[in-house]
N, C-alpha and C positions, 0 to 999 in steps of 0.2 A: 475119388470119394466125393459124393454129394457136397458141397458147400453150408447145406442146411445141420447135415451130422458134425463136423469139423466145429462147426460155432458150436451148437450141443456138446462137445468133447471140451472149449476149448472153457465153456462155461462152467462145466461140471469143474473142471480141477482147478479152476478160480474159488468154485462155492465150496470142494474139499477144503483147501489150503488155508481159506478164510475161517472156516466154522472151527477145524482145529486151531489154528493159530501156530503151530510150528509139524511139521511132519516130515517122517523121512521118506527115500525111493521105496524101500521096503515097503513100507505104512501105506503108500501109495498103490502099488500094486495090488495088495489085498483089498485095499476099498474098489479098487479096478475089477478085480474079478468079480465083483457079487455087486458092480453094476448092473443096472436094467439093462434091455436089449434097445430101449430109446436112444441111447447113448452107447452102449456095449454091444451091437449090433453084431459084431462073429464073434463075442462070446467066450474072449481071448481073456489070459490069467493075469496077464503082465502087458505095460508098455515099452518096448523095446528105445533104451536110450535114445536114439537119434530122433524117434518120432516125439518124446517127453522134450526133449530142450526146443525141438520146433513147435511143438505147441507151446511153450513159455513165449519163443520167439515173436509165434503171431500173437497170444495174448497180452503185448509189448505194443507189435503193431496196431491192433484192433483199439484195445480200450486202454491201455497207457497203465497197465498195470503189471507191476514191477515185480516177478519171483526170483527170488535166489535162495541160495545155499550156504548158511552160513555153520563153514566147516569147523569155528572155536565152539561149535555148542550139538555138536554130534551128528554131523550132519544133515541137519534140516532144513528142510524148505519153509520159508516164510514170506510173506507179501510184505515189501519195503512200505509202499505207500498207502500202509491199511488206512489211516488218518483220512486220506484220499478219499475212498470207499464209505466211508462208514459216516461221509457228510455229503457225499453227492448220492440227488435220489435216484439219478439213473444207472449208478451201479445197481444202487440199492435195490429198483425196479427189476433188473436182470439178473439178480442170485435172488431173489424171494420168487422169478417168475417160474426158472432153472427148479429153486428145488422144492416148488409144489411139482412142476411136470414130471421128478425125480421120485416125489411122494407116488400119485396117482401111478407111475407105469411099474413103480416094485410093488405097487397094489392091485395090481389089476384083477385080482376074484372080489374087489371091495368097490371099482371105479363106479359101477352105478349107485353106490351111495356116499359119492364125493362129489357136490355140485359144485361149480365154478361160474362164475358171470364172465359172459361172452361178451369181447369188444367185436362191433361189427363192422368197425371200419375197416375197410380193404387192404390187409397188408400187404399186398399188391403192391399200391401206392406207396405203403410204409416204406416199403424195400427202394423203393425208385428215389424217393423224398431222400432221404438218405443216403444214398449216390448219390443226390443233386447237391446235395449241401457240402458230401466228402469230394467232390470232385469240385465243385465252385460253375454247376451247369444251368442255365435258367429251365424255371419247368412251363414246357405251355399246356396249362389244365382246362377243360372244359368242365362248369361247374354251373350246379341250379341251388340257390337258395330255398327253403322251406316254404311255397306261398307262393313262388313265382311262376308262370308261365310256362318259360322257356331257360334253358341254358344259356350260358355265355361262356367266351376266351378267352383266358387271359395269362401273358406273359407271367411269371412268379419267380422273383428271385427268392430262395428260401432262406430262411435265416434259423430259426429251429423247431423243434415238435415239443408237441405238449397233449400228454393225456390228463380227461377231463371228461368225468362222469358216462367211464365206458365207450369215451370219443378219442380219436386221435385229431389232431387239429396241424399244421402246420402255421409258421406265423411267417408271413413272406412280404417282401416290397413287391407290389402288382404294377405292370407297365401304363396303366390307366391314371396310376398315382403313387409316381415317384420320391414322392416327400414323405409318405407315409406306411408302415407296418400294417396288415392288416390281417388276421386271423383264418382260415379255409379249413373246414372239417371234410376229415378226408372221405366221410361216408356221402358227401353231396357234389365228390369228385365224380363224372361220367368220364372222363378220358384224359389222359396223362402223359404227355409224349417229353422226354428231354432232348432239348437243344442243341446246336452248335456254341450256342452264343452260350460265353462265360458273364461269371460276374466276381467280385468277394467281397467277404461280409468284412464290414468296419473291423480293428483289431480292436476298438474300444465296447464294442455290441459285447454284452453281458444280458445270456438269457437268461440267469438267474434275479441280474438285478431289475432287468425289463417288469417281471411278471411279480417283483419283490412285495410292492405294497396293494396288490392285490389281489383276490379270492374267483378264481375260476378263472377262465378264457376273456371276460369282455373287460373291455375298456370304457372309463367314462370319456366320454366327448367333449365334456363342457370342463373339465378339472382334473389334474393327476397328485392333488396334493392328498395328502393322508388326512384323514380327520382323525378323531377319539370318537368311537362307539362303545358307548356300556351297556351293556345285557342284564336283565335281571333273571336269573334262570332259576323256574322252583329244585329244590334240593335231590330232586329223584333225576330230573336230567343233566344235572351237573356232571355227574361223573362219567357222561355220554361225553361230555366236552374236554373233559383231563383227559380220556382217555383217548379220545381222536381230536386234539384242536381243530378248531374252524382256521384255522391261523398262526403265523408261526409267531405273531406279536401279541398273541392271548396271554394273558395275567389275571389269574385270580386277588380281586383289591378288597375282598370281604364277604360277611357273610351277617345275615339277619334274620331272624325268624325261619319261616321255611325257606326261603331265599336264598341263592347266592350268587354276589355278583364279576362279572369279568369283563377286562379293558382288553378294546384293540386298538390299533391304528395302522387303517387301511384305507381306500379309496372306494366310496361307497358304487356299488355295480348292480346291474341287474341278476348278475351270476350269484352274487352276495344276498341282496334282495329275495332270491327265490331259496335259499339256504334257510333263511333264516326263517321264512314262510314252511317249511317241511316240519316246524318243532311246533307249528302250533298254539297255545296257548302257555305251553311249558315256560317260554320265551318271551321276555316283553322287553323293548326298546327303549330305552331313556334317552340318549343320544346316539348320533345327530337328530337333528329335527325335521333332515330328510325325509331321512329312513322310517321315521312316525306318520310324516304325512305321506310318505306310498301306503306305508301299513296298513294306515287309517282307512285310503278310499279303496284298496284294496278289499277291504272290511266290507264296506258298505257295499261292493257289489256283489261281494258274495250273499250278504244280509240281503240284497234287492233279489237276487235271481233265486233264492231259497224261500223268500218273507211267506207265502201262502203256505209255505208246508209246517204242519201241525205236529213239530217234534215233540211236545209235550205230551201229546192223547199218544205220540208215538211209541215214547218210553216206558207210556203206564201199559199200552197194551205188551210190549214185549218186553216190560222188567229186566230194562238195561241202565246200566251208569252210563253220564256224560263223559265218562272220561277214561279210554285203553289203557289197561297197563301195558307197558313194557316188557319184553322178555329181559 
């Protein structure tokens, strides 16, 4: 059996097990049969025991997640280290990705009206990046930056992935420069070969605490300390921000007039920078004082490259407001 369906099978009864939160073999089999054919591919009623405890087995080996059967409470299956799951976002990532793909293929007289946004990085690469990191093998990538010429080579010890506005990125030590981590988005990968040569990642590397104090893929160069940014957000975009933080250090600290305001502390970025530029006028900066004076000249050359056009004769001739609502 294909390798691609097996993860499919091995995902789906991770995302049963979890959604119900206890289930019997019984219980199991029925939700089996009236799987999709993306995953129930011959369309079979039941899982025959020996295949059901090896897929626990490999979903054990694969992603570290614990099923068993706890016989004082009628024999159910339950995930030990739901705890586990339900704070890491790369489970999280793979049972939300699992059961839209679950959605869409028991819907299929409805798929042409279920859009999805496409990552377009090459999971090609994904697939290999991932061998590199589970096996401890360096990757020699040939790669071109956005703006540049030509391509270049370069050794990559990988250390982990990270999606990020529809990009997949790798974060790796490059052989060029030893001392230091550096970011590779895999859509500006032209060729990908794994090596002989091993390596292994520090046991003290923490990708979660690397990427802790800030907002997208870049890094500042010049500081990694965290500042305090407060936002002033008018009250109609606010609940764009409870409901998706910018940040997992967001705090709402008040509220005034139409106004409401929120605290971070994060390390101010270009990646942040350009975030906070998508809200427009909704959003105004009070601190740092960085982030006001990017804003600010930011401003003025948008004001310089627009100043001759005449949005005022604009609006009275096509009786529009300054300002989109929202859906």
């Amino acid at each position: 059996m294909a390798a691609a369906t097996l993860y499919k099978r091995y995902l789906w009864l991770v995302d049963l097990i979890y959604r119900k939160g206890s289930i019997t073999r019984e219980e199991i089999d029925r939700a089996w049969a009236h799987t999709g054919s993306s995953v129930n591919d011959d369309h079979s009623t039941r899982i025959p025991e020996r295949t059901f405890h090896h897929w626990k087995d490999a979903i054990l080996d694969m992603f570290g997640i614990v099923i068993e059967c706890d016989k004082s409470n009628g024999n159910v299956y339950h995930i030990v280290n739901r705890n586990e799951l339900e704070h890491s976002t790369t489970y999280r990532w793979l049972l939300n990705t699992l059961s839209v793909a679950q959605l869409v293929s028991d819907n299929k007289d409805i798929k042409d009206k279920i859009l999805l946004e496409d990552m377009p990085s090459d999971t090609q690469f994904l697939s290999s990046l991932i061998d590199a990191i589970r096996t401890g093998h360096v990757a020699q990538i040939t790669y071109q930056r956005f703006g540049t010429p030509a391509p270049y080579t370069v050794n990559v010890e990988p250390y982990c992935l990270k999606a990020f506005r529809r990009r997949w990125y790798v974060l790796g030590r490059p052989s060029t420069a030893p001392d230091t981590l550096k970011p590779y988005c895999l859509d500006r990968i032209k060729q990908l070969t794994l090596l002989d040569d091993t390596y292994t990642i520090p046991e003290d590397f923490d990708a979660q605490a690397y990427f802790r104090d800030y907002f997208g893929i870049c890094r500042n160069e010049h500081t990694a300390q965290p500042q305090r940014m407060v936002l002033e957000v008018v009250r109609e975009e606010a609940d764009y921000l409870r409901s998706l933080p910018l940040h997992h250090s967001q705090k709402e600290i008040g509220e005034e007039g139409e106004f409401v305001y929120f605290e971070y502390y994060l390390v101010p970025t270009f990646d942040l920078f350009q975030e906070i530029q998508l809200h427009g006028s909704a959003i105004r900066v009070l601190e740092p004082d960085i982030f006001i004076y990017w804003l600010k000249k930011e401003a003025e050359l948008i004001c310089h490259d627009y100043g001759d056009f005449d949005d005022e004769q604009y609006e009275k001739d096509h009786s529009i407001e300054t300002n989109t609502a929202k859906n």
